[in-house]
N, C-alpha and C positions, 0 to 999 in steps of 0.2 A: 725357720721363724715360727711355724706354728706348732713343731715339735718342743721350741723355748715356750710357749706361751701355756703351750699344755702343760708342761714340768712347773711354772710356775705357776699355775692354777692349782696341780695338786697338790705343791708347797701348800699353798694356803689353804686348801682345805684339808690337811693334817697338821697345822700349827707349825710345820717345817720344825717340830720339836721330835726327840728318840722315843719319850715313851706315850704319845698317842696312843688312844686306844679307837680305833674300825669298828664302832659295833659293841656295844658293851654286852651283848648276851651273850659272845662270841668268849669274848676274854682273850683273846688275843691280841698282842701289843703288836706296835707298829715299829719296829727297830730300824732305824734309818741312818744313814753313813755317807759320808763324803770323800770325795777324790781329786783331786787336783791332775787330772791322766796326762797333762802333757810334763807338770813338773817330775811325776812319776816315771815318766817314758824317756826323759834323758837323766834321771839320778839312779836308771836302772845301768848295770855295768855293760850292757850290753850296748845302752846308749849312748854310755862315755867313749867306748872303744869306736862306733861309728862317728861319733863327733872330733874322734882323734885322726881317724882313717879317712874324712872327709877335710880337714884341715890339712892333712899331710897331703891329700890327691890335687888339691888344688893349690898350695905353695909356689908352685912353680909360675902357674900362671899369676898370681898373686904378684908374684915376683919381677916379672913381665912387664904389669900396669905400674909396677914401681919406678923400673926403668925408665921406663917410656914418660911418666912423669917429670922425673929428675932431668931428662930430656928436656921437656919443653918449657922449666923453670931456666934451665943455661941458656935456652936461646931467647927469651923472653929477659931475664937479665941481661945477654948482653945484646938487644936489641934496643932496650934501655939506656945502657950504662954509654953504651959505644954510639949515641944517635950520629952525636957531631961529627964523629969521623967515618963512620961508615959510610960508604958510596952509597948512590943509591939503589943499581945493580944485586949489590951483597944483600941488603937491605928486602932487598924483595925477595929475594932467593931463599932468608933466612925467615921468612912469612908464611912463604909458598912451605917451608922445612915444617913450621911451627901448626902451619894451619891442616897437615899429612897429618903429623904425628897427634893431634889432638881428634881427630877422624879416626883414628888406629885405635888411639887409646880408650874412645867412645864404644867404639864396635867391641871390642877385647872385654872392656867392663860389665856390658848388655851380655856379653856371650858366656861369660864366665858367673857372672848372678842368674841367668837362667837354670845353667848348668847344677849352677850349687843347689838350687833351689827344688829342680827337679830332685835330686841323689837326696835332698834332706825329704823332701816329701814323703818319697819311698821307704826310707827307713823307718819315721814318721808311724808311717801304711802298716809298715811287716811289726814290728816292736808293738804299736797299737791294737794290732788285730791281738796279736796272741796274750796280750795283758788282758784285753775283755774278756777271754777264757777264764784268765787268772782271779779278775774279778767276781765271776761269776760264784766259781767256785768256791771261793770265801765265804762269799758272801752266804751259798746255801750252806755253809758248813757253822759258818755263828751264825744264823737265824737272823739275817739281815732282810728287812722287808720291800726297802728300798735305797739303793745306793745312788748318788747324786755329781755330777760332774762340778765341783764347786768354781770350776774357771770355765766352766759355759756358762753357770746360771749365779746372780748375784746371790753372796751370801750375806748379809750383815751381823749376825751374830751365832754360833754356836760353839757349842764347850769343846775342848779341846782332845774329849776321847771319841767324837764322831770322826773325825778325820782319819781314816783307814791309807793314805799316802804312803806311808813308813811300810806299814807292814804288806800291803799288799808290792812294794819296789824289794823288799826281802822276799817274799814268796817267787818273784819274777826271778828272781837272781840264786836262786834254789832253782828252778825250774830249766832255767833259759841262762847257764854257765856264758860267759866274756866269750871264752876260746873257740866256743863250739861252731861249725860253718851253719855260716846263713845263707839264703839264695840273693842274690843279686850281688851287686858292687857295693865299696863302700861307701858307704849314705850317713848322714847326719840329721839329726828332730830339727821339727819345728824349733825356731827361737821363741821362749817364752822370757816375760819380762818378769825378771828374777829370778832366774835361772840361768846356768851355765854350760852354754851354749856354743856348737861352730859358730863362728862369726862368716859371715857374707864376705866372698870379694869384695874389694874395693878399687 
C-alpha cells in the first residue's frame, strides 16, 4: 500500500506525462512508460504453453467434479420425480447417497482450486521475475526514466505509444523461446480480467 501511494505521488509530481522535464538546468527529460505485467506475462508464449499445460494437468480432476455432479443431479431428480412411490427406507438411503457425494464433491473442489492456484502462482513467480530483467533492460536501452505498472496503479489517460506491453511480451519471447525447460511443474498466470487465461476448477 505504501509502495502504491508513493508511485502515485510521484505520478503527480511529474505530471504522469513522457516529456516532463526534473530540473530545467539539467535538460533532461523525464521519459516514462507503461506496462500492463500481468497481461504481458500470459500473452507471453511461454505463458500460453503453461496456461495449456495447467489445463491439460488438471482435466482429469476437473473431470471428476463433473461426474460427481451429474451424480447428484440423478439422485436429486429422482428423489423428486419418484417421492410418491419411493419407500421410505430407499428414500433415506438415497439422502444419506446424496448428502456423501456433495461432501466428496466439496472437498475435491477446495483441493483442486488450491492446487490450481498454487501451480498458477508459481508460474506467475518464475515468468514474472525474469520479465522484470526484461524490463529493465529496455527500458535502460530507450532511455526510459520511469516505467509504471499500469494494472497496479490507476491510469486514466495516456497516448498510446507509452504502453511498452507489446514490445517488451516480443523481447520475452526472443529471449525466453515456448520450448525451452523451465524449473518446476507446469503452472499457469494469475487470471487477469481481459485476458486469456487457465480457467480455475470448478
Amino acid at each position: 500500500m505504501k509502495t502504491r501511494i508513493f508511485t502515485l505521488a510521484l505520478m503527480f509530481c511529474l505530471g504522469a506525462m513522457p516529456s516532463v522535464v526534473l530540473g530545467q538546468s539539467s535538460g533532461t527529460p523525464t521519459k516514462i512508460g507503461l506496462i500492463n505485467i500481468q497481461e504481458a506475462i500470459v500473452s507471453t508464449a511461454e505463458g500460453k504453453k503453461a496456461a495449456a499445460d495447467l489445463q491439460k494437468k488438471y482435466q482429469p480432476r476437473q473431470q471428476e467434479i463433473q461426474k460427481l455432479q451429474q451424480e447428484m443431479q440423478a439422485i436429486n431428480d429422482q428423489l423428486q420425480k419418484q417421492a410418491a412411490t419411493l419407500s421410505e427406507e430407499e428414500q433415506r438411503r438415497l439422502s444419506r447417497d446424496l448428502e456423501d457425494k456433495q461432501k466428496i464433491a466439496k472437498r475435491s473442489t477446495e483441493d483442486a482450486q488450491a492446487d490450481f492456484s498454487s501451480d498458477r502462482d508459481e508460474a506467475f513467480r518464475r515468468v514474472g521475475q525474469k520479465m522484470v530483467k526484461v524490463i529493465e533492460d529496455y527500458a535502460r536501452e530507450n532511455n526510459f526514466t520511469l516505467v509504471i505498472g499500469s494494472d497496479q496503479v490507476p491510469i486514466y489517460y495516456a497516448v498510446k505509444e507509452l504502453d511498452l506491453t507489446e514490445a517488451i511480451v516480443q523481447r520475452y519471447d526472443a529471449a525466453n523461446p515456448a520450448g525451452a525447460p523451465v524449473s518446476g511443474g507446469p503452472a499457469a498466470p494469475a487470471h487477469h480480467a481481459g485476458s486469456s487465461t487457465a480457467k480455475s476448477p470448478k
